[in-house]
C-alpha positions as CSV (number, residue, x, y, z in Angstrom):
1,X,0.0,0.0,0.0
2,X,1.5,3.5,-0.7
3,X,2.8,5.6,2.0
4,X,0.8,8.2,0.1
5,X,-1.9,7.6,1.4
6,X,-3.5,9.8,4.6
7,X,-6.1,7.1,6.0
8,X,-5.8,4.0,6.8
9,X,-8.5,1.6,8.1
10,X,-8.8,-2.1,8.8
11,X,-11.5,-4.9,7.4
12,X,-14.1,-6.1,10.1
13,X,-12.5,-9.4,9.6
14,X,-9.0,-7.7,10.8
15,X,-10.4,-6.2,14.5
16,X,-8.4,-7.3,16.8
17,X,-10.6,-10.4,18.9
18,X,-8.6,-9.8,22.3
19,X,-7.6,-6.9,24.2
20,X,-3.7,-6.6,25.5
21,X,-2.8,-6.8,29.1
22,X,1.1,-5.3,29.9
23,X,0.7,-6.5,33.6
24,X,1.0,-9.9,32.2
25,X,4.1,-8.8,30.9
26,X,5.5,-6.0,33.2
27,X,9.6,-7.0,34.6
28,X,8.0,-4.8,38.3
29,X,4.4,-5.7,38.7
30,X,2.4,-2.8,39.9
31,X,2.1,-2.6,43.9
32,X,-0.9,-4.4,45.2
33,X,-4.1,-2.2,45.6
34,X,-5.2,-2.4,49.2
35,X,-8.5,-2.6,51.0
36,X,-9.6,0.6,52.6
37,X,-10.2,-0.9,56.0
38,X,-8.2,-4.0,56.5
39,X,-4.7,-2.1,54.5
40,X,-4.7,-6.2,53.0
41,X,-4.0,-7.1,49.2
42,X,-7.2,-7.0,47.3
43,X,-8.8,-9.6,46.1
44,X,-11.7,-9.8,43.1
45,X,-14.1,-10.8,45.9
46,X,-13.3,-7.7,47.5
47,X,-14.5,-5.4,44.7
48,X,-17.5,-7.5,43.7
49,X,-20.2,-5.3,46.1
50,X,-19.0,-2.2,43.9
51,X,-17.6,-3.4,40.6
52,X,-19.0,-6.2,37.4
53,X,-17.5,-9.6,38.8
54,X,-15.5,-9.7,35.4
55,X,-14.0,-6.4,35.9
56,X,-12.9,-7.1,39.3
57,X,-11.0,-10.1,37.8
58,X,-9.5,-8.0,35.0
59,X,-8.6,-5.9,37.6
60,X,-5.8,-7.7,39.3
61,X,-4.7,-10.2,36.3
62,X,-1.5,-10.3,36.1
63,X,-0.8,-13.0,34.1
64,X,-3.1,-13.6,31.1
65,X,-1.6,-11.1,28.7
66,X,-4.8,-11.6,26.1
67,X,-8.2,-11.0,27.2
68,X,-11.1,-12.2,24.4
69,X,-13.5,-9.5,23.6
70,X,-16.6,-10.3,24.3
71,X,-18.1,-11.3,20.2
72,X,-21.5,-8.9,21.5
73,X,-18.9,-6.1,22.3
74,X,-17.2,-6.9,19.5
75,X,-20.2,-6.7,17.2
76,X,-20.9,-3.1,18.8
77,X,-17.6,-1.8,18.1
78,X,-18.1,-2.7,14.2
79,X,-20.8,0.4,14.3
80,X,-17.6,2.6,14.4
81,X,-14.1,0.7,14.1
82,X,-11.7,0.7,13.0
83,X,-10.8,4.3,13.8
84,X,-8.9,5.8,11.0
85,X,-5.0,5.9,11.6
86,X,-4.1,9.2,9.2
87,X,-1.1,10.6,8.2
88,X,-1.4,14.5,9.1
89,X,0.2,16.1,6.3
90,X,-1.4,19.4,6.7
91,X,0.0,19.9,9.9
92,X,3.4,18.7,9.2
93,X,3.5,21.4,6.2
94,X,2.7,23.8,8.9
95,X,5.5,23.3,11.1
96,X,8.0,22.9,8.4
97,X,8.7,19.5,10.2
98,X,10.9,16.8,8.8
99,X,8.6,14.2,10.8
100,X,6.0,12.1,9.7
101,X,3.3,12.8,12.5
102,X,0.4,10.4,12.2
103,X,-3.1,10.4,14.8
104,X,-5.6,8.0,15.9
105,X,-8.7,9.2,15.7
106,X,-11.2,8.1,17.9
107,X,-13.2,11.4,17.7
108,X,-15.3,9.1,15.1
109,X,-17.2,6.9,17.7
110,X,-20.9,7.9,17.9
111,X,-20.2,9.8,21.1
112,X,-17.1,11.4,20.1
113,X,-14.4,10.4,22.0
114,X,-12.3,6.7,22.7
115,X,-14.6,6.1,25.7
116,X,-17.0,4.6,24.2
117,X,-14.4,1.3,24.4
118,X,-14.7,0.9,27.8
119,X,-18.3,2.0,28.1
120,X,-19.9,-0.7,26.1
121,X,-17.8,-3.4,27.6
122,X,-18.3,-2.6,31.3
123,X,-21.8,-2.3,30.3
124,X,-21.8,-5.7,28.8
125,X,-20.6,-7.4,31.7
126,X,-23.0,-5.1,34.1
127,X,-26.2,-6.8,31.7
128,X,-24.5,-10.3,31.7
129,X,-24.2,-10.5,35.2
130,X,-28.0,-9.5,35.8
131,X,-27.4,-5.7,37.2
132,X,-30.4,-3.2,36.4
133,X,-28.6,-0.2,37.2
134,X,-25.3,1.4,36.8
135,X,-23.5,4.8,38.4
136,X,-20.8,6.8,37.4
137,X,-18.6,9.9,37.5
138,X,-17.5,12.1,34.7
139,X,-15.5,15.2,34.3
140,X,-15.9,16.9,30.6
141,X,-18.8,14.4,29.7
142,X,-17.2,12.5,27.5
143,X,-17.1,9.4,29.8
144,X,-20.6,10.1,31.2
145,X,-22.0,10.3,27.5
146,X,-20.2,6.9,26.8
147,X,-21.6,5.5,29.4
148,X,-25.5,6.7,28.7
149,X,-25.1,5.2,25.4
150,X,-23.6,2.1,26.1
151,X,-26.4,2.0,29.3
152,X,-28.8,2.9,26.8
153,X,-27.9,-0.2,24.1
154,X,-27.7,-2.9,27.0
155,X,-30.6,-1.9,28.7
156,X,-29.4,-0.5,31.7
157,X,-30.7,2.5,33.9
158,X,-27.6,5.3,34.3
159,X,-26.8,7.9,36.9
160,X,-24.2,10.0,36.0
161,X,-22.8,12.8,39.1
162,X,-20.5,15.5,36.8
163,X,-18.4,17.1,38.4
164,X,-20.2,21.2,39.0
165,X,-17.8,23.5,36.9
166,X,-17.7,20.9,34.0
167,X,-21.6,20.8,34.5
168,X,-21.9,24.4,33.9
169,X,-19.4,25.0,31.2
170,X,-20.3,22.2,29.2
171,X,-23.9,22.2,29.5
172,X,-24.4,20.4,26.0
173,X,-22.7,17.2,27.4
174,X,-25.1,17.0,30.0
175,X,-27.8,17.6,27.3
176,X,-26.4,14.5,25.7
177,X,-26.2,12.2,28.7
178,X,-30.0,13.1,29.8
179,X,-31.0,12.4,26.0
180,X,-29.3,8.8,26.2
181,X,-32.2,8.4,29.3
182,X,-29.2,9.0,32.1
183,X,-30.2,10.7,34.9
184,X,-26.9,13.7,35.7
185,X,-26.2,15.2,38.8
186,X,-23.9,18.5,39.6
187,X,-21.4,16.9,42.2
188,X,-21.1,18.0,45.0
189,X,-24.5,17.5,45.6
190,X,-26.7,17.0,48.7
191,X,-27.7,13.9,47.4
192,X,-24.9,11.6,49.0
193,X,-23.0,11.6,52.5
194,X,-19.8,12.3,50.2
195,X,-21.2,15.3,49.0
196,X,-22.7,16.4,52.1
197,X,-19.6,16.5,53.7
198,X,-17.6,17.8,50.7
199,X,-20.4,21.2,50.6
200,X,-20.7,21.1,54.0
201,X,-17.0,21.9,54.7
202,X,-16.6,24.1,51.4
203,X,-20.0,25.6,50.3
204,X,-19.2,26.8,47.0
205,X,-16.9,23.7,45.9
206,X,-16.8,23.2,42.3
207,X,-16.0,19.6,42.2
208,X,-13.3,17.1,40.8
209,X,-13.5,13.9,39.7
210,X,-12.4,12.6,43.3
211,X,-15.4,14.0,44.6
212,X,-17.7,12.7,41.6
213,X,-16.4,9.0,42.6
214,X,-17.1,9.5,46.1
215,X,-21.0,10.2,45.4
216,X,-21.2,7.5,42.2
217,X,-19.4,4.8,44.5
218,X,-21.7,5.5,47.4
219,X,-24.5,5.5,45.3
220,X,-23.5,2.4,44.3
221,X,-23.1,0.9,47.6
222,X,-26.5,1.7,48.8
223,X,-28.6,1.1,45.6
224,X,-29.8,-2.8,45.5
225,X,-28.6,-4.1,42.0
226,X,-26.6,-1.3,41.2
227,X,-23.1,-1.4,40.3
228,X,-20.3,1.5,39.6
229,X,-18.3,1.7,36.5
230,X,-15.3,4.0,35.9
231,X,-14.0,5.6,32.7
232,X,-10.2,6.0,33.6
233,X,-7.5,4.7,35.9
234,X,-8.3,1.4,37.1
235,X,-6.7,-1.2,34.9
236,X,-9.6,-3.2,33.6
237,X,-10.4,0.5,31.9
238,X,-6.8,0.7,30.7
239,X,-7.4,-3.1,29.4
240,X,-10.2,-2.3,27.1
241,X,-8.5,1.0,25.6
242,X,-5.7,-1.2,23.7
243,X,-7.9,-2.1,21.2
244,X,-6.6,1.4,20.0
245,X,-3.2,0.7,20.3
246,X,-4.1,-2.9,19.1
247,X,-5.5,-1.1,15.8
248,X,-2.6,1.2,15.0
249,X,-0.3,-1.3,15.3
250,X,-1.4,-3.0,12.2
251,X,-2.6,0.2,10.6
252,X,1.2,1.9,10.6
253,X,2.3,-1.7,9.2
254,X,0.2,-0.6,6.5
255,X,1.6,3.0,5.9
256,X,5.4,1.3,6.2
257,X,6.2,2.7,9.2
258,X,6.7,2.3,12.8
259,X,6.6,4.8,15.3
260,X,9.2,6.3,17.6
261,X,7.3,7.9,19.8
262,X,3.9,7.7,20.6
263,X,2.0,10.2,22.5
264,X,-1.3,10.1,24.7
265,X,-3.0,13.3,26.9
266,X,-3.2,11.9,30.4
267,X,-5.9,12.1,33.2
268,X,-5.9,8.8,34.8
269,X,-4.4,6.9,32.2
270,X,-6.8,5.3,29.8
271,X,-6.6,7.0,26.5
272,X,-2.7,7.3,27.2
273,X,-2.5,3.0,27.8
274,X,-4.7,2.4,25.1
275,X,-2.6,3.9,22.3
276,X,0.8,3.1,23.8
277,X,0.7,-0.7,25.9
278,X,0.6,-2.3,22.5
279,X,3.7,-1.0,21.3
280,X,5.4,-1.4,25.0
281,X,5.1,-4.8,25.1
282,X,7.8,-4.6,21.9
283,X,9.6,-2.4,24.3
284,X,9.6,-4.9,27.3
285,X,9.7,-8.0,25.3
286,X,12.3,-7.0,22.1
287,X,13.6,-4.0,23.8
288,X,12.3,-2.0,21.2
289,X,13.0,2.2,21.2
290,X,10.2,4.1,21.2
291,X,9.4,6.7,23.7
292,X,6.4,7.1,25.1
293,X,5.0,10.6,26.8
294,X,1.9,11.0,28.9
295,X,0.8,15.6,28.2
296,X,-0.9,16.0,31.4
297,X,-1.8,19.7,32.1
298,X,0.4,22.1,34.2
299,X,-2.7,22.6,36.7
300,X,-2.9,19.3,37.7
301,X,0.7,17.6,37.7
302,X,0.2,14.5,38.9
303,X,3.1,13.0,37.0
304,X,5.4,15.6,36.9
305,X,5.2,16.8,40.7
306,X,3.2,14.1,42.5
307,X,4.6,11.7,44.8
308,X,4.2,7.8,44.4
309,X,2.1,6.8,47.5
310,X,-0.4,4.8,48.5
311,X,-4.0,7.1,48.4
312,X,-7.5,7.3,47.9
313,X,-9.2,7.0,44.0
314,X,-12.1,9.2,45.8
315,X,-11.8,12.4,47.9
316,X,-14.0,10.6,50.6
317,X,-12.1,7.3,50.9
318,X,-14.5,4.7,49.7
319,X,-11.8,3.4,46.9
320,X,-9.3,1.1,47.4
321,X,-5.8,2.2,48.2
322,X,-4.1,2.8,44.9
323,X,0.3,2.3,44.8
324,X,0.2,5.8,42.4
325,X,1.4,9.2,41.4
326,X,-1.1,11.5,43.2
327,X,-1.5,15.0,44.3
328,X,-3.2,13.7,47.2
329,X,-6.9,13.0,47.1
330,X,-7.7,16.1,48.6
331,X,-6.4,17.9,45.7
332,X,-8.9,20.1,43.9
333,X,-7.5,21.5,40.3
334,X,-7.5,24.3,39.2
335,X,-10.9,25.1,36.9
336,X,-9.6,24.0,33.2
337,X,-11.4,23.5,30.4
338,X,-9.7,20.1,30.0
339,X,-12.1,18.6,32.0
340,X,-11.5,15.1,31.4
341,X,-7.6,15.6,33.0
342,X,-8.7,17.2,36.4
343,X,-7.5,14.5,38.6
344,X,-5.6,13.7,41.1
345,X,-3.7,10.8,40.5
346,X,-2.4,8.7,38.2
347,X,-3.3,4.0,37.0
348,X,-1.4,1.7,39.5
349,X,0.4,0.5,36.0
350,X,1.4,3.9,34.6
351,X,2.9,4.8,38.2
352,X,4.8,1.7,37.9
353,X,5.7,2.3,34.4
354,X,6.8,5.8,35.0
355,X,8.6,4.9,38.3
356,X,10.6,2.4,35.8
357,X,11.3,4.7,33.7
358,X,9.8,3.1,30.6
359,X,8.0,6.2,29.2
360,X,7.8,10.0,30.2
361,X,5.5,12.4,31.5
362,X,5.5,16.5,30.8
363,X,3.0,19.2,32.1
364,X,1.5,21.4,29.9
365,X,0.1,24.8,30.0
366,X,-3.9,25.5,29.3
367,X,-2.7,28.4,26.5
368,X,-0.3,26.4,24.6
369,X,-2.6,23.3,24.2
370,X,-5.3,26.0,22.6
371,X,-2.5,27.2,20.5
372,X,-1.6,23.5,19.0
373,X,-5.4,22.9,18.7
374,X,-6.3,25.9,16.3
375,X,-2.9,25.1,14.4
376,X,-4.2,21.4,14.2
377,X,-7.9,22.4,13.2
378,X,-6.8,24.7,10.7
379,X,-4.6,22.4,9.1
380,X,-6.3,19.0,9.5
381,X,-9.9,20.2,9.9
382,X,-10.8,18.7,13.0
383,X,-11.4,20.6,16.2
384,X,-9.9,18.6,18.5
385,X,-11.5,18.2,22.4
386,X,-9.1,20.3,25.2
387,X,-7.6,17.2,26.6
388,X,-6.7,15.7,23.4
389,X,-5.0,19.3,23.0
390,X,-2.9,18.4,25.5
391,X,-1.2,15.1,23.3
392,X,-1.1,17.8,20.2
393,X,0.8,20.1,22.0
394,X,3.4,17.5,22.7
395,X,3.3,16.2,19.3
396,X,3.7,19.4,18.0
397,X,7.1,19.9,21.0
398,X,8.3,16.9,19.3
399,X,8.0,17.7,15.9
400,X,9.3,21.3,16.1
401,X,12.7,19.7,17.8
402,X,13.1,17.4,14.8
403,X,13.2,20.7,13.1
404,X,16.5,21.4,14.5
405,X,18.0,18.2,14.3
406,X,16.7,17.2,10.8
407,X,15.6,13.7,12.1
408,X,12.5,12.7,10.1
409,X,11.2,10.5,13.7
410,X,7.6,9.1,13.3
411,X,5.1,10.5,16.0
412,X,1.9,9.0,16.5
413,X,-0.6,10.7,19.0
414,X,-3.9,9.9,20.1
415,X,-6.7,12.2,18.8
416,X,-9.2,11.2,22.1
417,X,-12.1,13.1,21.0
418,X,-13.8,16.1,19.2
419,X,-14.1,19.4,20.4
420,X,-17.0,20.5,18.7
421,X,-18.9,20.3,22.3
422,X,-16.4,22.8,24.1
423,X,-16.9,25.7,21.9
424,X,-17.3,27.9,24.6
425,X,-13.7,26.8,25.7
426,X,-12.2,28.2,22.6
427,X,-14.8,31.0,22.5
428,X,-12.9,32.4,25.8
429,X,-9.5,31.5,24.1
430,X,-9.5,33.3,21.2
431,X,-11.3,36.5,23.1
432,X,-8.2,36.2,25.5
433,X,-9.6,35.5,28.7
434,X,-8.5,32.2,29.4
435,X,-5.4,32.1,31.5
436,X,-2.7,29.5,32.4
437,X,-2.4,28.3,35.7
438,X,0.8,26.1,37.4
439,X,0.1,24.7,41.0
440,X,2.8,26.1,43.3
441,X,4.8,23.6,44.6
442,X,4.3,24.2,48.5
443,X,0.5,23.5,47.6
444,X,1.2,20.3,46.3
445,X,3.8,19.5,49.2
446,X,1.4,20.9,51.7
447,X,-1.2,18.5,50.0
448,X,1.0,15.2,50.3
449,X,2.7,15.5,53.2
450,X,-0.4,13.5,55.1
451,X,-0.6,10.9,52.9
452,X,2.0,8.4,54.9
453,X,-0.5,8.6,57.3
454,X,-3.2,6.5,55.2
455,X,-1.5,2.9,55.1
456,X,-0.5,3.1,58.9
């Protein structure tokens, strides 16, 4: 096939049939998540009151490196994969780049972003296993829109709690979740203990995605026949994602190439395993070069200032006890438009990537990721989501240093959604009044120094 061509796609009959777990395959397995009360090891049984039984084995696999997707989950994805791999020409022109920059785009799925992977999956195994109702969080929407739809085609009843500022800017996501049948809640709300407390302490909080577990996890808990599904950082989420990865794998076989570094925007890890564990495991296993960079956003560092610790998934402490790069669970970002990216802390597999030094993580400021998503839309024609800015902006780091050394390196991003929802983001960017903003490091250090507290 010619390396000519901009789009590449696979055949139905060429989807991958399994999923790709790198704890299988991981030298340094990631640190055992413990239980809340006890501080023990986790087992499945412990996360079957909260989680799908099949998740919760997912969840701590760490030795079948090939998971089968499910052939009805299988069947769904045909409605929209594969995703095209395509070369972006128009933007390499733009920079002037010796590169060859190729993205994944998953803004194609009928909710616009890669979520819907993991959505129709964990709703799968929610219907399989005989559950009426499932509850989650969500930050931009994305996840909560994914998860209304993929409710919606398994015949499942979905509450949604989205976190308040994301709530308010991006009132059409919340449009989209309540037209899927999902019932949405601002959180904090008054509607759980969790956000009680949370409102009770700080009136006019404005939420985070730690807070948004809290009230989906307790809702869970207390809701007969009702379990809780997640869109990011547990490793059963990370698992489903790969079929991304999985895709472009065989998709830059097709356009001759093979890439040497490969780029993901990072909240809790998801879209960032998805694209990059299938390549890794050449890494681990062949030794391989490629490197691998998580674009998280200067507001919310996890990865770039965090600590790796043992803490909460939730800001109320219902979760597990995650080994991770956090901010503490405490930690409440700054208000970004890169909703999806406000957390706190970082997959148990990532952190133990990271701490291994296996891939890299940088920070990113809120203006320059609007900067690399106008160049991108003008040149490639797709308005790209805020958090997928994020991977862009790195791409476009990478590309503009090739400039000066006149390598022609392959970089292969992850387009993670659309951003024809968050208008009103690049409304306030392009009348100037959006504004970049870096956490001061005493804040952080402030925030973490309690957390060796938690496992005593």
């Amino acid at each position: 096939m010619s390396t000519k061509q901009k789009r590449f796609f696979l055949s139905e009959d060429e989807l991958p049939r399994q999923w790709y777990n790198i704890q299988a395959d991981m030298v340094n397995k990631p640190m055992p998540p413990l239980h809340p009360q006890t501080k023990k090891p986790l087992t499945p049984e412990d996360l079957y009151p909260i989680f799908c039984e099949e998740c919760s084995r997912q969840e701590l696999n760490m030795t079948d490196a090939w998971i089968d997707i499910p052939e009805e989950v299988r069947e769904m994805y045909k409605y929209y994969r594969s995703t095209p791999l395509v070369r972006a020409y128009g933007l390499e022109k733009a920079l002037g780049t010796p590169a060859h920059i190729y993205f994944k785009n998953e803004s194609v799925s009928p909710i616009g972003s890669h979520k819907l992977n993991s959505a129709l999956a964990q709703a799968y195994y929610a219907k399989k296993e005989g559950v009426t109702n499932v509850t989650t969080e969500t930050g931009a929407g994305q996840w909560g829109a994914a998860l209304s739809y993929a409710a919606k085609v398994f015949g499942l009843e979905a509450a949604v709690y989205q976190v308040k500022i994301s709530y308010e800017q991006k009132p059409y996501r919340r449009s989209i979740m309540q037209t899927f049948g999902a019932q949405v809640t601002p959180s904090p709300s008054m509607s759980t203990r969790a956000g009680k407390d949370i409102l009770t302490k700080t009136p006019n909080c404005q939420g985070s995605l730690g807070t948004a577990i809290s009230e989906a996890v307790e809702l869970a808990r207390t809701t007969p026949n009702c379990k809780y599904v997640l869109g990011s950082v547990l490793s059963h989420v990370t698992l489903h994602q790969t079929i991304i990865g999985l895709e472009a794998e065989k998709q830059m076989e097709m356009a001759g190439e093979y890439p040497d570094i490969v780029i993901g925007c990072f909240g809790g890890g998801s879209n960032f395993g998805g694209i990059c564990f299938p390549f890794m495991r050449h890494t681990i296993k062949e030794g391989r070069k490629t490197r691998y960079i998580a674009a998280e956003p200067a507001s919310c560092p996890k990865l770039t200032k965090g600590v790796f610790q043992y803490d909460f998934g939730d800001e109320a402490g219902y979760t597990p006890l995650l080994p991770m790069y956090t901010l503490g669970h405490n930690f409440m970002p700054a208000n970004i438009h890169a909703g999806g990216l406000r957390y706190h802390g970082a997959g148990v597999i990532v952190s133990q990537l990271l701490k291994d030094g296996l891939m890299e993580a940088v920070d990113i400021k809120q203006l320059e990721t609007f900067e690399a998503g106008l160049l991108f839309a003008k040149s490639e024609g797709i308005i790209p989501a805020p958090e997928s800015c994020h991977a862009i902006a790195a791409a476009v780091r990478e590309a503009k240093a090739c400039i000066e050394t006149g390598e022609e390196k392959v970089i292969l991003f992850n387009l993670s959604g659309h951003g024809l929802i968050d208008m009103s983001a690049y409304d306030q960017y392009l009348s100037g009044n959006l504004q970049n903003y870096e956490v001061p490091d005493e804040l952080i250090e402030n925030n973490v120094s309690q957390l060796e507290q938690i496992i005593k």
